[in-house]
C-alpha positions in Angstrom: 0.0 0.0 0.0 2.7 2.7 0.9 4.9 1.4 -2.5 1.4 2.0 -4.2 1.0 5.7 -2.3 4.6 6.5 -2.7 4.4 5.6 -6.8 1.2 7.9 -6.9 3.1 10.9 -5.4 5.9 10.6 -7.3 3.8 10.7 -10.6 1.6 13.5 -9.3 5.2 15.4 -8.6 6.6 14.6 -12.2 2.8 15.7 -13.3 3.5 19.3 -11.1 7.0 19.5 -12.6 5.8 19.3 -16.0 3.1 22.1 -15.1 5.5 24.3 -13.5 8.1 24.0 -16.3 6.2 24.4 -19.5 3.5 27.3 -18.0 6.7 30.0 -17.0 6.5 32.6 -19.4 9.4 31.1 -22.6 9.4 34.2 -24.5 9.7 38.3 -24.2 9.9 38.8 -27.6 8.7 42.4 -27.0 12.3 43.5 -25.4 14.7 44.1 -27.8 18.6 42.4 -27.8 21.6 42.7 -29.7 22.7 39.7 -31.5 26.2 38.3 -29.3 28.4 38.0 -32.3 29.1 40.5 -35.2 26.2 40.2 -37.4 27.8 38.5 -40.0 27.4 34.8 -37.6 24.0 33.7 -37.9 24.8 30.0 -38.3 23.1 28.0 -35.3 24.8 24.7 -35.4 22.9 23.5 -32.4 19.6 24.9 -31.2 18.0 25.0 -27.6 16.4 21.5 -26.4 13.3 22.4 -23.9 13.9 19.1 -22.4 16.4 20.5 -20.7 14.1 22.1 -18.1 12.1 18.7 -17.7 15.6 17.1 -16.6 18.9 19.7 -16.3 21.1 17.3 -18.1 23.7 17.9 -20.4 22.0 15.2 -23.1 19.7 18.3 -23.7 21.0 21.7 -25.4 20.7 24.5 -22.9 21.4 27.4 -25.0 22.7 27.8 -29.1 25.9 27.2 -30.7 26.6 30.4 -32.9 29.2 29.4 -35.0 31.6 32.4 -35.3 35.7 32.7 -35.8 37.6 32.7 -32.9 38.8 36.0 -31.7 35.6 38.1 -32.8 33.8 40.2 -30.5 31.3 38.8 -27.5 28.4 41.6 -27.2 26.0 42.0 -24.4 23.2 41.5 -25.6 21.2 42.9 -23.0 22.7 45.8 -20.0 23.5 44.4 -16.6 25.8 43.0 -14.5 28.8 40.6 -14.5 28.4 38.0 -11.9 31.1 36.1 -12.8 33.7 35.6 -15.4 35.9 32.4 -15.1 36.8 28.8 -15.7 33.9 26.7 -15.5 34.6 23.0 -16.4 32.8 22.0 -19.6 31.3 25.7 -20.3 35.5 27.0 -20.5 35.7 30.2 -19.9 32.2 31.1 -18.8 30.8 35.2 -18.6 27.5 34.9 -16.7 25.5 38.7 -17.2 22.4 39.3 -14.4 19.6 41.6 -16.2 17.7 42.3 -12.9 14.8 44.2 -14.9 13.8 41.4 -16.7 14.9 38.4 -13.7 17.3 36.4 -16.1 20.6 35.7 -16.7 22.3 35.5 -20.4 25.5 33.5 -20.3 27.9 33.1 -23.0 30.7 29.5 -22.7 33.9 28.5 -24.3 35.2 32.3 -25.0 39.0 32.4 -26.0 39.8 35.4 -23.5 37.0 37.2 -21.1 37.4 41.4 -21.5 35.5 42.0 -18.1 34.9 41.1 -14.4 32.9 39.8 -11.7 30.9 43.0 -10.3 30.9 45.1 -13.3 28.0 46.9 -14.9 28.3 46.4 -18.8 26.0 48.1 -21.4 23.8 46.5 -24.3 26.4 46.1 -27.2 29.2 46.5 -24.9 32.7 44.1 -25.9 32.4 40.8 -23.0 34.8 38.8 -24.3 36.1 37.0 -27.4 34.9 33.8 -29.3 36.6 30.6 -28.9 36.8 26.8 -28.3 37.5 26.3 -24.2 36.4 23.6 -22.4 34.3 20.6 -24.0 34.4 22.2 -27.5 34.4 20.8 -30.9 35.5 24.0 -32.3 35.2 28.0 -32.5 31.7 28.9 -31.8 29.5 30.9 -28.9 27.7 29.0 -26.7 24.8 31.4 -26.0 22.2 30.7 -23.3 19.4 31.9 -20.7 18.5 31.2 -17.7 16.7 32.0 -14.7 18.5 30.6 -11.5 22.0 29.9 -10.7 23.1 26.6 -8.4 26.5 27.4 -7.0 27.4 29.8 -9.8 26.4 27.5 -12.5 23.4 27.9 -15.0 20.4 26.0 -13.7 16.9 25.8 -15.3 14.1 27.3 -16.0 16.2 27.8 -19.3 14.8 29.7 -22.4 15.1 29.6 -25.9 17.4 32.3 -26.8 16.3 32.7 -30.5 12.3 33.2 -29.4 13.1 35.1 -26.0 13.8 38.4 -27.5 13.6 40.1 -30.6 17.1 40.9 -31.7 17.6 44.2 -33.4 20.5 45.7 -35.7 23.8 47.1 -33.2 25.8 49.5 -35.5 29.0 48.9 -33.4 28.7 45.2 -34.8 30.6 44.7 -37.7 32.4 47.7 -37.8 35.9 45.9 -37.0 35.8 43.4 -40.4 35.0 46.2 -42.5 36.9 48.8 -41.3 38.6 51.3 -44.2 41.3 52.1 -41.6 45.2 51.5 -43.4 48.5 50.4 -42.5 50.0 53.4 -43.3 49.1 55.0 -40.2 51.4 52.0 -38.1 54.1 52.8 -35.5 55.0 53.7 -33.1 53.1 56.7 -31.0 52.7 58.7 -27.9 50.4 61.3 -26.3 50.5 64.6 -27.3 48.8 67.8 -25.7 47.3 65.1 -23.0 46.5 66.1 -19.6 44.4 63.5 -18.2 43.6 60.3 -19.9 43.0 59.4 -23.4 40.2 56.2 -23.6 40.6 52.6 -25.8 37.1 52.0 -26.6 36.0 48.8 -28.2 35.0 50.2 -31.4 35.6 53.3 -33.6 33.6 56.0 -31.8 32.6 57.8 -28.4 29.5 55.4 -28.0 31.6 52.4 -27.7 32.6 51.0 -24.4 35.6 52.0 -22.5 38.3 49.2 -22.1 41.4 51.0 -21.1 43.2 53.9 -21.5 46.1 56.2 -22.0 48.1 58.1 -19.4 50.4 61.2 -20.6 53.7 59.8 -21.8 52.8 56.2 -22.4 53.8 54.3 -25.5 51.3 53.8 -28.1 51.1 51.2 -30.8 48.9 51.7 -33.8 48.6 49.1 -36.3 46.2 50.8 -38.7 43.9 53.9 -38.7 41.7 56.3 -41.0 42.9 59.4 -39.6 40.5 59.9 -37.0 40.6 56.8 -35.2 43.3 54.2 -34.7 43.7 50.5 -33.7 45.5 50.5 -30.7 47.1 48.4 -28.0 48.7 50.1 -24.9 49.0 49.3 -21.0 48.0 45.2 -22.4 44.8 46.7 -23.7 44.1 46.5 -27.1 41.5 48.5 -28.9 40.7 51.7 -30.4 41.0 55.5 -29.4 41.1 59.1 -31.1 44.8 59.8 -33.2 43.7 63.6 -31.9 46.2 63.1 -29.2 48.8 61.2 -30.9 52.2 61.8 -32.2 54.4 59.6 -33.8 57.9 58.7 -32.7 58.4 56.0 -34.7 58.1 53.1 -37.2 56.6 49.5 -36.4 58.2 46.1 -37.3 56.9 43.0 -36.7 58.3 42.0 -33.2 56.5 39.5 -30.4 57.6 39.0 -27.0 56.6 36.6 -24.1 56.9 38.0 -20.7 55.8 35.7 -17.0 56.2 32.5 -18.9 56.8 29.0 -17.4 58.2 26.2 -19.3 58.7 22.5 -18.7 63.0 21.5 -17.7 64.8 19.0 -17.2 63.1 16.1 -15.3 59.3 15.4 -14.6 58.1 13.1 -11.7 55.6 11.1 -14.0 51.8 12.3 -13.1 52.9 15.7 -12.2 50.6 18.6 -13.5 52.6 21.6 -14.9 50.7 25.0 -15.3 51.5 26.4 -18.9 51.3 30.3 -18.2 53.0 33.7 -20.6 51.3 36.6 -21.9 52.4 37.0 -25.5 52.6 41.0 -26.6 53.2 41.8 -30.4 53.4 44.9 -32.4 51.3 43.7 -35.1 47.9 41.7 -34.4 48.4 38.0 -33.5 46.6 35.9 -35.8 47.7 32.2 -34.9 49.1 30.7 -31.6 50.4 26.9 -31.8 52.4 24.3 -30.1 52.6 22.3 -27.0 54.7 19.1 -26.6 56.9 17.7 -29.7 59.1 14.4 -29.4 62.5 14.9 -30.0 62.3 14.6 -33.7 60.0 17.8 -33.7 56.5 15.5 -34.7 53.6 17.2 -32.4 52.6 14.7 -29.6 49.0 14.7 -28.7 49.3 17.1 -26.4 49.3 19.8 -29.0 47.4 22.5 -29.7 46.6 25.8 -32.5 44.3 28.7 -32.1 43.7 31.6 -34.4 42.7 35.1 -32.4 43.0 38.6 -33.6 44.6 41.0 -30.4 47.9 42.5 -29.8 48.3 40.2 -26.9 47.7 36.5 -25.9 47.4 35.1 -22.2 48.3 31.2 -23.1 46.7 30.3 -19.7 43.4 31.1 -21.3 43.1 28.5 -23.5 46.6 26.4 -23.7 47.1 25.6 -20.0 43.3 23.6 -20.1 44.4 22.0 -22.9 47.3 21.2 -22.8 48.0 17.9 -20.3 51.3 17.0 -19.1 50.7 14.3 -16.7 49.0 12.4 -19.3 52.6 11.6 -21.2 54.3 8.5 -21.1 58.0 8.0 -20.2 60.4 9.5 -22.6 62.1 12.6 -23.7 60.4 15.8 -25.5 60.4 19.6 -26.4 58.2 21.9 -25.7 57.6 24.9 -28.0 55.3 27.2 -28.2 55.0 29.7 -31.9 53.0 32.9 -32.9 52.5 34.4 -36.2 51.1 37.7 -37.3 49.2 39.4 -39.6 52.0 40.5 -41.6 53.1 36.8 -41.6 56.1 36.9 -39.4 56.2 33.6 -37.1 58.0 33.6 -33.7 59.4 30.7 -31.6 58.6 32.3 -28.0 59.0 29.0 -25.9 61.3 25.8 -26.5 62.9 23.6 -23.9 63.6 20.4 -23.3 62.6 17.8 -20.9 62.3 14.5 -19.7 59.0 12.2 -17.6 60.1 9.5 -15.3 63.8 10.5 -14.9 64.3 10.7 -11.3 63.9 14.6 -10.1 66.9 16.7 -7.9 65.6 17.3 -4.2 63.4 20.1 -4.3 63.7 22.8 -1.4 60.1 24.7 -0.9 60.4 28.0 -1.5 64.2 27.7 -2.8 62.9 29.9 -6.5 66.5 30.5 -7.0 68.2 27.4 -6.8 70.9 28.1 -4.0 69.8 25.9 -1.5 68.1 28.0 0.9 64.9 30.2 1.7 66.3 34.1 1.4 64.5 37.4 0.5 66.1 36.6 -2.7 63.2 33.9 -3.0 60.7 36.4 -2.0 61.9 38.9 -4.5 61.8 36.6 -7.2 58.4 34.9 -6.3 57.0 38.8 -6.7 58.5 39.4 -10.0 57.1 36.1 -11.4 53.7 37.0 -10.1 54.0 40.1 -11.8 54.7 38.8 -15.1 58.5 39.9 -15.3 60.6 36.9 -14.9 59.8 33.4 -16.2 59.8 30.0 -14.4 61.2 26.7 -15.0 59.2 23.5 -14.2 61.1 23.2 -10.8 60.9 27.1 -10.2 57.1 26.8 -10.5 56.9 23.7 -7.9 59.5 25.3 -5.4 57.0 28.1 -5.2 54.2 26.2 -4.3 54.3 26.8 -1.0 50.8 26.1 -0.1 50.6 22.9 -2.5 47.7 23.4 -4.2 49.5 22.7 -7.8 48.7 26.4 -8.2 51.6 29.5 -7.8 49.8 33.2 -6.7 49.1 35.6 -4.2 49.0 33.0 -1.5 52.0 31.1 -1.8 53.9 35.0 -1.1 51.7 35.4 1.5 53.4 31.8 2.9 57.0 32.6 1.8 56.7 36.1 3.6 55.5 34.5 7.3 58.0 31.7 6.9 60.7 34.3 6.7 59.4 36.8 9.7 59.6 33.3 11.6 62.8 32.5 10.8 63.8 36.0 11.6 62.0 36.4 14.5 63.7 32.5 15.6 67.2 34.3 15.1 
């Protein structure tokens, strides 16, 4: 009798479900939206599954798949607020947008690089991020999605069809960046000019785009094309566009790429150890292509290689190449590791190459020793603070001597460590 009650129940609550789920209001077609990608990506290669809010599991579609090159601009497509911007498993890199007028959330999953952060307000038509292939990705596309709840950060139902939830009108900022008339006569090398304040990188060609950045008196400049008015830019790691009224040239641009706060694999590798790949690449011309990984000593790719086109000044390889990238899943042997950048004028750069070697046994490793000598110093602590701040690199047994805390990871907290352990030792003296 109870088996029979309890059966009952349960199919009255599947019944409810079904009620609750497919009565919600699933379209507000009367507010209007930008479309998420330029304008010229309107091929959906997967479309929204309403199943999905009968049972939240990833066998049914949660959002669509705009496929779009990676690089291009990420739009709001509606004004609010970032809730969060980061790493989120199968989603990648994940920018989760809170539209508290209208009680959703818009997310948008596997972006190459994310251009904004938890807390801030952004504007319909405003620049979120940039299109790529992160996480559990078969290729270059947005991952575009809405929802109603969160569950611990993540996207949770009621879900809604993104193509029928709004009606999506015409941005004039979208676009503008393929078609462009702006020439590569205009590229060099600039400064600021008449410039009290601060001159703003917007994400388009205009005052009604979105500020990204800007431009203090004195700074260095680089303009890879412009029409006169406005110029392509990338200064202070921001790369974008701002007015040449307050520009003056100093001189010409070559093609030259540089890596700074990178960490590369040396030597030998206890087998099963992870390895954080990490370097912000910085070029004077746009970078179209980033590739490499792990090669075998003949120079063939292993599987644990990688290539992604993009379209910025600058390149963080812990966006895309440090998830994808797995060292702890090669066997024994010895290998080269190499990581190469070309751009748009078709200049290729090694950045990266060193050698090593997985199941060689590994020297002693002192915690904190960053330098090698033998013993914790304010050396260490010195060097720790220049790595963190992107102006030294690492070796594979650098980046594990820092680790002070031993979570596999090297930041804030591990200086935090290395500065008590010295007080102590002082204060032990």
């Amino acid at each position: 009798m109870r088996k029979a009650l309890k059966k009952a129940a349960a199919a009255v609550s599947a019944a409810a479900l079904l009620i609750i789920n497919f009565t919600v209001p699933l379209s507000a077609s009367a507010t209007d939206a930008l479309w998420p990608t330029e304008k010229e990506y309107q091929n959906i290669t997967t479309y929204f599954d309403p199943n999905r809010n009968i049972a939240d599991s990833s066998a049914y579609h949660n959002a669509v798949d705009i496929e779009a090159a990676g690089g291009t601009n990420i739009y709001a497509v509606y004004p609010g607020t970032v809730v969060s911007a980061d790493w989120k498993d199968a989603y990648g890199y994940l920018i989760i947008l809170r539209h508290d007028d209208l009680g959703i959330y818009t997310f948008y999953a596997h972006c190459s690089q994310i251009l904004v952060s938890a807390g801030q307000s952004v504007a319909q038509g405003d620049v979120i991020g940039l299109v790529g292939s992160t996480g559990q990705s078969s290729g270059n596309h947005l991952h575009y999605g809405i929802c109603d709840n969160l569950a611990s950060g993540w996207p949770t139902c009621t879900y809604y069809d993104p193509l029928t939830y709004f009606t999506y009108v015409d941005n004039p900022q979208q676009g503008s960046t393929p078609t462009c008339s702006c020439s590569e006569e205009y590229a060099g090398i600039y400064t600021t000019k008449g410039l009290t304040t601060y001159l703003n990188i917007r994400s388009g060609h205009g005052t009604s785009y979105s500020v990204i950045g800007s431009i203090y008196p004195g700074d260095t400049v680089i303009v890879t094309k412009s029409d006169g008015t406005w110029a392509h830019v990338t200064a202070n790691g921001v790369s974008g566009y701002c007015s040449m009224e307050y520009l003056q040239k100093t001189g010409e641009l070559t093609s030259s790429m540089s890596i700074k706060g990178q960490t590369y694999p040396e030597g030998p590798l206890t087998p099963g150890a992870p390895f954080s790949i990490k370097g912000v690449i910085s070029s004077s011309y746009p970078i179209t292509k980033v590739w490499g990984g792990v090669y075998d000593l003949a120079g063939e790719p292993t599987a644990q290689y990688i290539e992604i086109d993009t379209n910025s000044s600058t390149y963080d390889l812990n966006t895309y190449f440090d998830k994808k990238i797995i060292f702890n899943d090669l066997p024994k042997g010895q290998y080269i590791y190499s990581v190469k950048a070309q751009d748009s004028q078709g200049e290729v750069f090694e950045l990266v190459r060193s050698e090593f070697s997985i199941g060689e046994a590994a020297a002693e490793l002192v915690t904190g020793d960053t330098n090698g000598d033998g013993a914790v110093t304010i050396a260490d602590l010195v060097n720790l603070q220049k790595f963190l701040l992107g102006n030294t690199s690492y070796s594979s047994k650098q980046y594990a001597a820092s680790d002070l805390d031993g979570d596999k990871k090297v930041n804030g907290f591990d200086l935090a460590f290395m500065r008590m352990e010295l007080i102590k030792k002082a204060q032990e003296k």
